[in-house]
N, CA and C atoms as a LAMMPS dump frame, in Angstrom:
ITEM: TIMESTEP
0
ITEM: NUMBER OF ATOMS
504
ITEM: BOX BOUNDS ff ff ff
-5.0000000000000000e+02 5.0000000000000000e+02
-5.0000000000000000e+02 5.0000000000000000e+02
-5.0000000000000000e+02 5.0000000000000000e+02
ITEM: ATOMS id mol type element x y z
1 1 1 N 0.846 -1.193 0
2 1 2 C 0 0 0
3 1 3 C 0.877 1.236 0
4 2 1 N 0.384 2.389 -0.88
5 2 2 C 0.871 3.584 -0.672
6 2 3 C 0.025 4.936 -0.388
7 3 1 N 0.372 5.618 -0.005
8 3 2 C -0.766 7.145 0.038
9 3 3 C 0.022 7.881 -0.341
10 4 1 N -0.672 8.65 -1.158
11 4 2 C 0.237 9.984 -1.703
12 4 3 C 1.322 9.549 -2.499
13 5 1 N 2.695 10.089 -1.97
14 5 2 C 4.061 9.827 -2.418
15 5 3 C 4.712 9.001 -1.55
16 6 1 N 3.588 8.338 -0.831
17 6 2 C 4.46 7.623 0.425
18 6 3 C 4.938 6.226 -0.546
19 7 1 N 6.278 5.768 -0.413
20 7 2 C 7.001 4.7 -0.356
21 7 3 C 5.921 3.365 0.137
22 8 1 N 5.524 2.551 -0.813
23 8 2 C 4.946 0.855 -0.779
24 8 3 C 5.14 0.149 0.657
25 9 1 N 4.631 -0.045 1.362
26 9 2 C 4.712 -0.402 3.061
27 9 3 C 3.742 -2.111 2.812
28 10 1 N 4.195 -3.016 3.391
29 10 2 C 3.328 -4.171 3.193
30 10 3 C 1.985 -3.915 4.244
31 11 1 N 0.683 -4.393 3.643
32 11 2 C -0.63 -4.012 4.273
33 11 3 C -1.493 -5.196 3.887
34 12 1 N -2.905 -5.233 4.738
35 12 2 C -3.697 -6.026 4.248
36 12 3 C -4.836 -5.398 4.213
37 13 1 N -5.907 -5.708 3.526
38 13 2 C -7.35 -5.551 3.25
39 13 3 C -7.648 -5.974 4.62
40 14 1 N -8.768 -4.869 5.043
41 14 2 C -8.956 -3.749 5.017
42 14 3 C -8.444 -2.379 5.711
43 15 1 N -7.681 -1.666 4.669
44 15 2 C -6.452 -0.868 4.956
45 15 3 C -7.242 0.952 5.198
46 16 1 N -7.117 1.104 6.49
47 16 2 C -7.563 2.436 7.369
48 16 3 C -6.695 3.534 7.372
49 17 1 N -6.465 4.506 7.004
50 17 2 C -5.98 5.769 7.327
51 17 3 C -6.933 7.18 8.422
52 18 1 N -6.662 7.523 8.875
53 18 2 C -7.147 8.467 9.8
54 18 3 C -6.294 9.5 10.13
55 19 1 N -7.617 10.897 10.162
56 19 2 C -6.777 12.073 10.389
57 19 3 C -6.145 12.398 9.38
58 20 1 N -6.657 11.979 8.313
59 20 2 C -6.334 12.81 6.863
60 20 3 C -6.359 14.233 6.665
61 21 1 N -5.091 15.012 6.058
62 21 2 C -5.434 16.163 5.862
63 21 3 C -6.646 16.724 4.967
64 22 1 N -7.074 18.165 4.747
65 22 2 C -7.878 18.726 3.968
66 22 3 C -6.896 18.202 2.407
67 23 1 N -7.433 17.915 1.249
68 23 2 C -6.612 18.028 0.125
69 23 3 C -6.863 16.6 -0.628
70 24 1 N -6.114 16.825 -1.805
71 24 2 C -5.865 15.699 -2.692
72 24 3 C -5.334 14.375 -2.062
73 25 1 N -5.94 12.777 -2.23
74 25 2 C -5.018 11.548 -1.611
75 25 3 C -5.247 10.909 -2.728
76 26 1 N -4.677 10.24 -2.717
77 26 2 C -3.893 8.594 -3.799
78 26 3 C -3.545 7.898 -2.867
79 27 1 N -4.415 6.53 -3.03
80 27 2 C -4.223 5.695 -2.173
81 27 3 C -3.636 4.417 -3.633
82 28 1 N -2.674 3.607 -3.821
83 28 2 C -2.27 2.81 -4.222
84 28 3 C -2.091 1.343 -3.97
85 29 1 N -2.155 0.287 -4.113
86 29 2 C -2.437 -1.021 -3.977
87 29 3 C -1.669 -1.957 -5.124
88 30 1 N -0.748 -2.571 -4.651
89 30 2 C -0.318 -3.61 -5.476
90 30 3 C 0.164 -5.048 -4.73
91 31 1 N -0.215 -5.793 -5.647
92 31 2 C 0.116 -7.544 -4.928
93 31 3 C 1.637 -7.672 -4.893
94 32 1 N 2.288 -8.454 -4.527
95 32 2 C 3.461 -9.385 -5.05
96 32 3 C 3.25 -10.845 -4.552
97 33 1 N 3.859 -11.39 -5.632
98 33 2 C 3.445 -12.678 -5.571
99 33 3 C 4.683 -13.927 -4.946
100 34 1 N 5.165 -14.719 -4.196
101 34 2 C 5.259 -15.379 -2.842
102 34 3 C 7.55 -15.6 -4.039
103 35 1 N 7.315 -15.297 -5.41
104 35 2 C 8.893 -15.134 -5.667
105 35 3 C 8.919 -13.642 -5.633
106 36 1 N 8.571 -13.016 -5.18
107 36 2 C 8.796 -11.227 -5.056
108 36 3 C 8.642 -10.357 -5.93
109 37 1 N 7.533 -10.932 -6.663
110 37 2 C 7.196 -10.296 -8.011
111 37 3 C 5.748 -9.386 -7.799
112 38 1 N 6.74 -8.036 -7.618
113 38 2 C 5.197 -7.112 -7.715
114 38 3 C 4.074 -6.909 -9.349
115 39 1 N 3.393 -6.228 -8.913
116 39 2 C 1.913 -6.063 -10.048
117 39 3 C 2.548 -4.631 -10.069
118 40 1 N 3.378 -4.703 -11.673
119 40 2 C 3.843 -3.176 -12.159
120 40 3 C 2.814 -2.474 -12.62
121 41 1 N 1.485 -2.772 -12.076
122 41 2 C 0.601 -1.181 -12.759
123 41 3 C -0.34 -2.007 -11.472
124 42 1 N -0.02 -0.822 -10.784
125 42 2 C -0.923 -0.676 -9.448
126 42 3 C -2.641 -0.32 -9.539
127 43 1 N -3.506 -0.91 -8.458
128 43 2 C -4.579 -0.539 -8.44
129 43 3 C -4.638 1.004 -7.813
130 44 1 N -5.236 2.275 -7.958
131 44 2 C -5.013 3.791 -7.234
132 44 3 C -6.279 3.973 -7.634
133 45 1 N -6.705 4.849 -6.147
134 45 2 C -8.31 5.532 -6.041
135 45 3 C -7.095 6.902 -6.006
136 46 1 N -7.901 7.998 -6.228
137 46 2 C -7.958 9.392 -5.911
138 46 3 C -8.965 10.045 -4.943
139 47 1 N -9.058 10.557 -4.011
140 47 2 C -10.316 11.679 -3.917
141 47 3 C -9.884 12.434 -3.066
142 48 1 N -10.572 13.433 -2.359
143 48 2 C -10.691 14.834 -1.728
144 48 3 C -11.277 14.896 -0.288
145 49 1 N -10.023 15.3 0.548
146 49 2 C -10.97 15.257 1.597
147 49 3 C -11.457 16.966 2.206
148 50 1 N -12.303 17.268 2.317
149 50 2 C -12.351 18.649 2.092
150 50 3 C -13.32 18.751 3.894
151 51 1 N -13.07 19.072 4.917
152 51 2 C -13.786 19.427 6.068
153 51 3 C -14.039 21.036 6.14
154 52 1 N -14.154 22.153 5.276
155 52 2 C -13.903 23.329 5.784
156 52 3 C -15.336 24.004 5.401
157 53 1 N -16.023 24.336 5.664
158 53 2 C -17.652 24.576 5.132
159 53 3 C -17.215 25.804 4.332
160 54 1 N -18.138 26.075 3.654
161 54 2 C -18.155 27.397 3.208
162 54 3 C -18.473 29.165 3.927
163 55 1 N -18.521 30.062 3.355
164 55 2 C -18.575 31.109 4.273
165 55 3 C -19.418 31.682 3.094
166 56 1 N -21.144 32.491 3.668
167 56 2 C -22.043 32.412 2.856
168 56 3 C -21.65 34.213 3.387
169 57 1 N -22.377 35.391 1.999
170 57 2 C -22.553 36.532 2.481
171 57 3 C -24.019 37.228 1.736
172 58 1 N -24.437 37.899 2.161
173 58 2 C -25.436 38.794 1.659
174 58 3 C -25.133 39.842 0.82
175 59 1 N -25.129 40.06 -0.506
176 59 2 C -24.972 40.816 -1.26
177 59 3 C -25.898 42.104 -1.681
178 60 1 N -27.12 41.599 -1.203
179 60 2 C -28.329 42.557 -1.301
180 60 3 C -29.241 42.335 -0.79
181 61 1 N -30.316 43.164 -0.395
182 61 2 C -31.972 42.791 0.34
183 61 3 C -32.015 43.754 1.236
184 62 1 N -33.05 43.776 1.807
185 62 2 C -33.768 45.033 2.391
186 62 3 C -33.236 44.954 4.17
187 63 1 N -32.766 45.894 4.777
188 63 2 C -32.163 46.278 6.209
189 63 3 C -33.071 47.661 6.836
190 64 1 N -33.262 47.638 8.016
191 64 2 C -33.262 48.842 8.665
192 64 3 C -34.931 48.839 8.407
193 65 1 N -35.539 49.937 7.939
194 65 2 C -36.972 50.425 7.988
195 65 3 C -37.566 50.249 6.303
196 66 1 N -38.696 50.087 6.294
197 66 2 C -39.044 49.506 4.751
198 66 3 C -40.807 49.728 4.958
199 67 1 N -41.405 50.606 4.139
200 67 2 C -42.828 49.981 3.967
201 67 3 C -43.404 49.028 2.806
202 68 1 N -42.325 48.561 2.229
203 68 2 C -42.491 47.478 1.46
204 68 3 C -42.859 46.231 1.801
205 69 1 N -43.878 45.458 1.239
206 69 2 C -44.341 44.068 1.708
207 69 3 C -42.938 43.315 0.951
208 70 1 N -42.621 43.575 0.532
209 70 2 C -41.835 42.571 -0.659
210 70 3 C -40.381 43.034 -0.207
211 71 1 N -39.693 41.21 -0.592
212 71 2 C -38.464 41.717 -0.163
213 71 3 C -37.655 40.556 -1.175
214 72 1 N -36.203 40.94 -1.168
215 72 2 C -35.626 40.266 -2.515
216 72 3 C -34.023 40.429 -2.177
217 73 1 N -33.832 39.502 -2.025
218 73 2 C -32.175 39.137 -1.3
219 73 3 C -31.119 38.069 -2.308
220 74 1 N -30.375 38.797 -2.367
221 74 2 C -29.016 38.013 -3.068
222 74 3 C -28.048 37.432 -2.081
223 75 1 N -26.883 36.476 -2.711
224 75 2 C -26.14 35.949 -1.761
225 75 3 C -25.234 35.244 -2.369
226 76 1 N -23.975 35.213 -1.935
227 76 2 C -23.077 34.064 -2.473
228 76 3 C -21.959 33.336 -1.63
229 77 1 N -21.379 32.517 -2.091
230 77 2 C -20.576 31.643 -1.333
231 77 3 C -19.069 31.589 -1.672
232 78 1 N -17.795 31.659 -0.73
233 78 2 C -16.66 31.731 -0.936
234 78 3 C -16.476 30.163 -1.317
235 79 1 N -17.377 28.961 -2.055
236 79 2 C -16.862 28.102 -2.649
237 79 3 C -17.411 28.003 -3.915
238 80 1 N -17.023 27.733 -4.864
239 80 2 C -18.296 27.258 -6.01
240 80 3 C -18.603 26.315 -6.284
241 81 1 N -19.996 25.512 -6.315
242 81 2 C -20.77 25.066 -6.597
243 81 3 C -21.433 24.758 -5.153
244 82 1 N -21.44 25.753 -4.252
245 82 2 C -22.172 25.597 -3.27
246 82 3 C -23.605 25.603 -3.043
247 83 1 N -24.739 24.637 -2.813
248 83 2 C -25.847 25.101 -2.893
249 83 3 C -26.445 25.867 -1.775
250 84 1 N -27.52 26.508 -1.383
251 84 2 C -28.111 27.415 -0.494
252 84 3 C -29.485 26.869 0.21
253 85 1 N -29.161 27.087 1.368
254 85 2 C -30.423 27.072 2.109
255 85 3 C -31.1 28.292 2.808
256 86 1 N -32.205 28.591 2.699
257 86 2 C -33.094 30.169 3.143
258 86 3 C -33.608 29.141 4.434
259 87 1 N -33.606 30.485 5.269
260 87 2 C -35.291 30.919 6.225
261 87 3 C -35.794 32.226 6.627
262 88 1 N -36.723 32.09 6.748
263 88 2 C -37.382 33.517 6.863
264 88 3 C -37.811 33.848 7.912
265 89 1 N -38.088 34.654 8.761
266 89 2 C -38.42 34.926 10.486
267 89 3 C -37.962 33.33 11.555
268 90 1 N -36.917 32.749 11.102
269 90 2 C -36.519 31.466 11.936
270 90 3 C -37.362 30.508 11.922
271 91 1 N -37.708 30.402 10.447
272 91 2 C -38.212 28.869 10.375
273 91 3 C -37.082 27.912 10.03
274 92 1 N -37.602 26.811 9.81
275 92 2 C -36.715 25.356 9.138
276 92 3 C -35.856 26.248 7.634
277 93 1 N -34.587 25.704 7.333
278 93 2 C -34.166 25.982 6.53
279 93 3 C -34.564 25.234 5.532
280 94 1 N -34.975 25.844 4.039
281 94 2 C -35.322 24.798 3.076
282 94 3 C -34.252 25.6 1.89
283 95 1 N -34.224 24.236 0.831
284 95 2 C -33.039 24.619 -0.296
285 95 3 C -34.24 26.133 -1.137
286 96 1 N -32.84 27.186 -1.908
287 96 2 C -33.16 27.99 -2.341
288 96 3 C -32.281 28.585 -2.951
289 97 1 N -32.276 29.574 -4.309
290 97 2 C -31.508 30.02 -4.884
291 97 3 C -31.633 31.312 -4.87
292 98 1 N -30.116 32.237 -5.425
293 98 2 C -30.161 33.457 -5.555
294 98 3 C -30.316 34.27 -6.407
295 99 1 N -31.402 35.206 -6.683
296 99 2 C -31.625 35.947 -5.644
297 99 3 C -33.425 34.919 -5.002
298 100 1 N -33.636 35.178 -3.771
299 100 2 C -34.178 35.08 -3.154
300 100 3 C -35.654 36.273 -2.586
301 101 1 N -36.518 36.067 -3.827
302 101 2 C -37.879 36.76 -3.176
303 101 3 C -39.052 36.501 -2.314
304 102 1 N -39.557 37.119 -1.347
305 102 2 C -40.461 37.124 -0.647
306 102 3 C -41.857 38.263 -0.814
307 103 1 N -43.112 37.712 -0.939
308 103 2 C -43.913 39.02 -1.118
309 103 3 C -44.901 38.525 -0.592
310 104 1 N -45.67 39.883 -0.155
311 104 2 C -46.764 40.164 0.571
312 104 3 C -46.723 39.745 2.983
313 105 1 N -45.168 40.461 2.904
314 105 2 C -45.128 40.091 4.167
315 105 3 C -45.813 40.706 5.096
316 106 1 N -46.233 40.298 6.053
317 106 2 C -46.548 41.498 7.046
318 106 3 C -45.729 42.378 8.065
319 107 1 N -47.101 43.448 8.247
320 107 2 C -45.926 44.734 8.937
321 107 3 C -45.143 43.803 10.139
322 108 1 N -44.21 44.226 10.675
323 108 2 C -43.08 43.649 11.724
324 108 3 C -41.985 43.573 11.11
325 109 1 N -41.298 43.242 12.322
326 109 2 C -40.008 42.91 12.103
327 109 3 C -39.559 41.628 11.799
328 110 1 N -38.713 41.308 10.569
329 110 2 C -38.226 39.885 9.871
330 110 3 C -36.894 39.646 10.263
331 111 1 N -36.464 38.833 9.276
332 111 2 C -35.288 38.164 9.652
333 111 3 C -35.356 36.924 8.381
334 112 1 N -34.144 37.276 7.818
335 112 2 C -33.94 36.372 6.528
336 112 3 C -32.048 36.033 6.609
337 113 1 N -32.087 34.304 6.997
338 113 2 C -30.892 33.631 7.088
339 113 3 C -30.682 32.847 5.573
340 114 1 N -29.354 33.004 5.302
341 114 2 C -29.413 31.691 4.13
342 114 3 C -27.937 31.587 4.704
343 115 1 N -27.35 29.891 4.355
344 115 2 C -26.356 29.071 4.263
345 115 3 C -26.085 28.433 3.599
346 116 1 N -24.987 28.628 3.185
347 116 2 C -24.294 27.459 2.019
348 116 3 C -23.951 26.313 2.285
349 117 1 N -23.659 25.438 1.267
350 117 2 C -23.798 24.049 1.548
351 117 3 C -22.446 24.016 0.603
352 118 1 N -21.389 23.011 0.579
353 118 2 C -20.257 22.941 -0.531
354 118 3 C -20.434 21.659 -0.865
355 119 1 N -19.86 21.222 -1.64
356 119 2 C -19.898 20.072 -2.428
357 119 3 C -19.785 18.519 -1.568
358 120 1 N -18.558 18.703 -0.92
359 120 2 C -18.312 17.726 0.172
360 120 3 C -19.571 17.669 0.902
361 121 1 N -20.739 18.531 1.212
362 121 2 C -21.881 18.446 2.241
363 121 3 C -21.636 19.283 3.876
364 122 1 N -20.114 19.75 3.254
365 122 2 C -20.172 20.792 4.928
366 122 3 C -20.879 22.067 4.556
367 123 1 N -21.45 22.437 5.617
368 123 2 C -22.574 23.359 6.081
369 123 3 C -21.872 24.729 6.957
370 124 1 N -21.962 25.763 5.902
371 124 2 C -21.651 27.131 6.793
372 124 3 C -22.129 27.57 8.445
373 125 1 N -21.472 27.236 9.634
374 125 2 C -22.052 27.277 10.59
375 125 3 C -22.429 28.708 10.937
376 126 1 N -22.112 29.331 10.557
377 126 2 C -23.054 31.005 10.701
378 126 3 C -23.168 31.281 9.587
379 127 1 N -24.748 30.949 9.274
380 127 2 C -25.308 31.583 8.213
381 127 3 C -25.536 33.325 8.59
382 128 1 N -25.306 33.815 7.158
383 128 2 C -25.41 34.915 6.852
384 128 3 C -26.988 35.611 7.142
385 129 1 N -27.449 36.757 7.661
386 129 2 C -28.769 37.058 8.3
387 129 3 C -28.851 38.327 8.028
388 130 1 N -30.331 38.947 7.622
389 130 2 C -30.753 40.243 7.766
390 130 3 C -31.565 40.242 8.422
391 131 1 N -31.861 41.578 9.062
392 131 2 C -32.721 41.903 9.906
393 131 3 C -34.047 43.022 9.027
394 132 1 N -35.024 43.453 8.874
395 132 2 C -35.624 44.624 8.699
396 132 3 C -37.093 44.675 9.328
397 133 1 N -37.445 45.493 9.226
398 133 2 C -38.835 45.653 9.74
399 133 3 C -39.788 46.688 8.641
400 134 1 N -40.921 45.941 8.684
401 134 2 C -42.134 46.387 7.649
402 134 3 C -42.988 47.686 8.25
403 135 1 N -42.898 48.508 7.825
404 135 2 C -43.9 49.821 8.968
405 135 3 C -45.188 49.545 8.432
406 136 1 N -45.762 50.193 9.764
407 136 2 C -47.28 49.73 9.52
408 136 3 C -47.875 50.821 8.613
409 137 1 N -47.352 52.023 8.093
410 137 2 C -47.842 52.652 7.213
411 137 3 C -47.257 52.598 5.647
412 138 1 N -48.513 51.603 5.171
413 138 2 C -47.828 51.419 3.653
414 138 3 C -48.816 52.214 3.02
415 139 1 N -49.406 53.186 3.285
416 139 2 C -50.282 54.436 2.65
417 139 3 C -49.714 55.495 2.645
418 140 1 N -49.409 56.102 1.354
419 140 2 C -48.56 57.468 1.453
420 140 3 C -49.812 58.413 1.872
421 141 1 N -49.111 59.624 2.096
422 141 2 C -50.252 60.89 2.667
423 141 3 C -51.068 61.456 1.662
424 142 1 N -51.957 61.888 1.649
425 142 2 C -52.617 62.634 0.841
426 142 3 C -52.701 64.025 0.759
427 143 1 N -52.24 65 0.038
428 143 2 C -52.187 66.513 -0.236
429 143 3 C -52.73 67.153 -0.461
430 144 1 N -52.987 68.209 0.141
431 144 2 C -54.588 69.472 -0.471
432 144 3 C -53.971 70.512 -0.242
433 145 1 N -54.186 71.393 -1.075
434 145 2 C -54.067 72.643 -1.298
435 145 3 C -55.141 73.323 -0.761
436 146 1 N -54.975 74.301 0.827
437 146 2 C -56.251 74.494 1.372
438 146 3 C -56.556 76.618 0.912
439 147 1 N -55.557 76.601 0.435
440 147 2 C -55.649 78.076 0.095
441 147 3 C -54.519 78.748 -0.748
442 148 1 N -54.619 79.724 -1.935
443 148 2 C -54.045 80.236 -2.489
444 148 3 C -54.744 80.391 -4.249
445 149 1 N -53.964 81.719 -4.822
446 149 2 C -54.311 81.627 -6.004
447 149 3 C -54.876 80.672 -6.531
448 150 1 N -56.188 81.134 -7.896
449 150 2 C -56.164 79.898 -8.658
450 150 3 C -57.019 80.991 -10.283
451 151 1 N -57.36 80.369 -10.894
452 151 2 C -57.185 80.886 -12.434
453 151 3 C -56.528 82.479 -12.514
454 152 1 N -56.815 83.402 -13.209
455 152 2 C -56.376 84.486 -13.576
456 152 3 C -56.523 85.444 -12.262
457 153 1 N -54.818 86.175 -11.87
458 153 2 C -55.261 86.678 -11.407
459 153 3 C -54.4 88.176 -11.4
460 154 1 N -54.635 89.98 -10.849
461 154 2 C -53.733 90.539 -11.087
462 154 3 C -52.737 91.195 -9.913
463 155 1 N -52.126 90.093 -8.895
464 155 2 C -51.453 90.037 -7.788
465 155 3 C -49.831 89.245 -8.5
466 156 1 N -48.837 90.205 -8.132
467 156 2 C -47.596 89.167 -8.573
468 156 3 C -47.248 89.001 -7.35
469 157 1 N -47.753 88.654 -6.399
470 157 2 C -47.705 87.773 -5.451
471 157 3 C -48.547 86.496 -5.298
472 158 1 N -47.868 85.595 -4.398
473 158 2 C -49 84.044 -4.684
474 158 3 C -48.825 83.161 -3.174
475 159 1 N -49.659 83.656 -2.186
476 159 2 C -49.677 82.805 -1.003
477 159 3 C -50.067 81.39 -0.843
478 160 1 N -49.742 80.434 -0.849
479 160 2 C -50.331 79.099 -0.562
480 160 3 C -50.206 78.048 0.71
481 161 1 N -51.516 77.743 1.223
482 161 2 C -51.513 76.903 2.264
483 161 3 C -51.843 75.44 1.616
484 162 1 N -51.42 74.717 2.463
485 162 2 C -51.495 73.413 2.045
486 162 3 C -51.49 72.236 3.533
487 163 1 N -51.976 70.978 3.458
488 163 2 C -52.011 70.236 4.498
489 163 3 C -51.988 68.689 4.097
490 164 1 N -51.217 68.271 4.933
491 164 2 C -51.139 66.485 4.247
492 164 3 C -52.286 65.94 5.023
493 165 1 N -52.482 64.391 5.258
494 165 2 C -53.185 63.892 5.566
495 165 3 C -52.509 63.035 7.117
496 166 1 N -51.232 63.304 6.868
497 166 2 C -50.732 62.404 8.288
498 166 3 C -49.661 63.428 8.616
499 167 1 N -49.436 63.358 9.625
500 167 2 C -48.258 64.377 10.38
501 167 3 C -47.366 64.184 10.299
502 168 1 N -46.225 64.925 10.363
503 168 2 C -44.647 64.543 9.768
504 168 3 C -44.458 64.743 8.247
C-alpha cells in the first residue's frame, strides 16, 4: 500500500488511514506474488478530503426600515458550486436560490438567514442574516391645497396653504 508519495509499506485488506489532511489523496495497492514479483501497474483511487464549510454573504436585500411588503435578497458563497439554504423569520431551513424573493409580508419585524452548503456536504455554521422591519404605514399621505391663487389673477404675489393627511 501507498498514500500519496508515500514509499509501498506491506498491508492487508482492510487498509484504514485516519486524520487525513484537507486536500488531494492517492491511495495505491499492489500484490506481489510469494517469488517477489510485484503487479507493475498498481490498483489507485484518488479523492478529496475537504472538512472546511463554506462562508455564505449577503450581497443585497432590504435592512433597517421599509414599507415594502416585498423583499428580494441576493447571496453568495466563498466556494463554487455551493448550494443554499433560506429561512425567513426562523423557520426550518429549506433549499433555495439566488436571488431570493419574498412578497406580501406582514408589517413587523423579519429576519432572513441563508447558508451554504459545498460540495463535500459541509454546512456554513453562521449563516449569513438580515434583519428589517415592515412599517405599519404602507399608505402614502394625501395633499390638499387648502388656500391660495387659482385661475387668472392681477397680484404678482402668490400665497399658498397646504395640508397632508398624516403628520410629519
Amino acid at each position: 500500500c501507498s498514500l500519496d508519495t508515500g514509499a509501498f509499506v506491506s498491508c492487508v485488506s482492510p487498509r484504514l488511514y485516519t486524520g487525513l489532511a484537507n486536500g488531494n489523496h492517492t491511495f495505491r495497492v499492489r500484490a506481489t506474488d510469494p517469488a517477489g514479483n510485484p503487479d507493475e501497474t498498481p490498483a489507485s483511487r484518488t479523492w478529496t478530503v475537504d472538512t472546511s464549510p463554506p462562508n455564505t454573504s449577503i450581497s443585497s436585500g432590504p435592512s433597517g426600515s421599509t414599507t415594502s411588503t416585498n423583499a428580494s435578497f441576493a447571496f453568495t458563497a466563498t466556494q463554487s458550486g455551493s448550494v443554499f439554504e433560506c429561512s425567513l423569520d426562523n423557520a426550518a431551513f429549506t433549499a433555495c436560490t439566488s436571488p431570493r424573493a419574498y412578497t406580501g409580508l406582514s408589517v413587523g419585524a423579519h429576519n432572513f438567514r441563508v447558508r451554504a452548503i459545498d460540495a463535500a456536504g459541509n454546512t456554513d455554521p453562521s449563516p449569513a442574516s438580515r434583519n428589517w422591519t415592515v412599517q405599519a404605514d404602507t399608505t402614502p399621505p394625501n395633499t390638499t391645497i387648502t388656500g391660495g391663487p387659482s385661475g387668472t389673477v392681477t397680484s404678482t404675489n402668490a400665497n399658498f396653504t397646504f395640508t397632508a393627511s398624516e403628520a410629519g
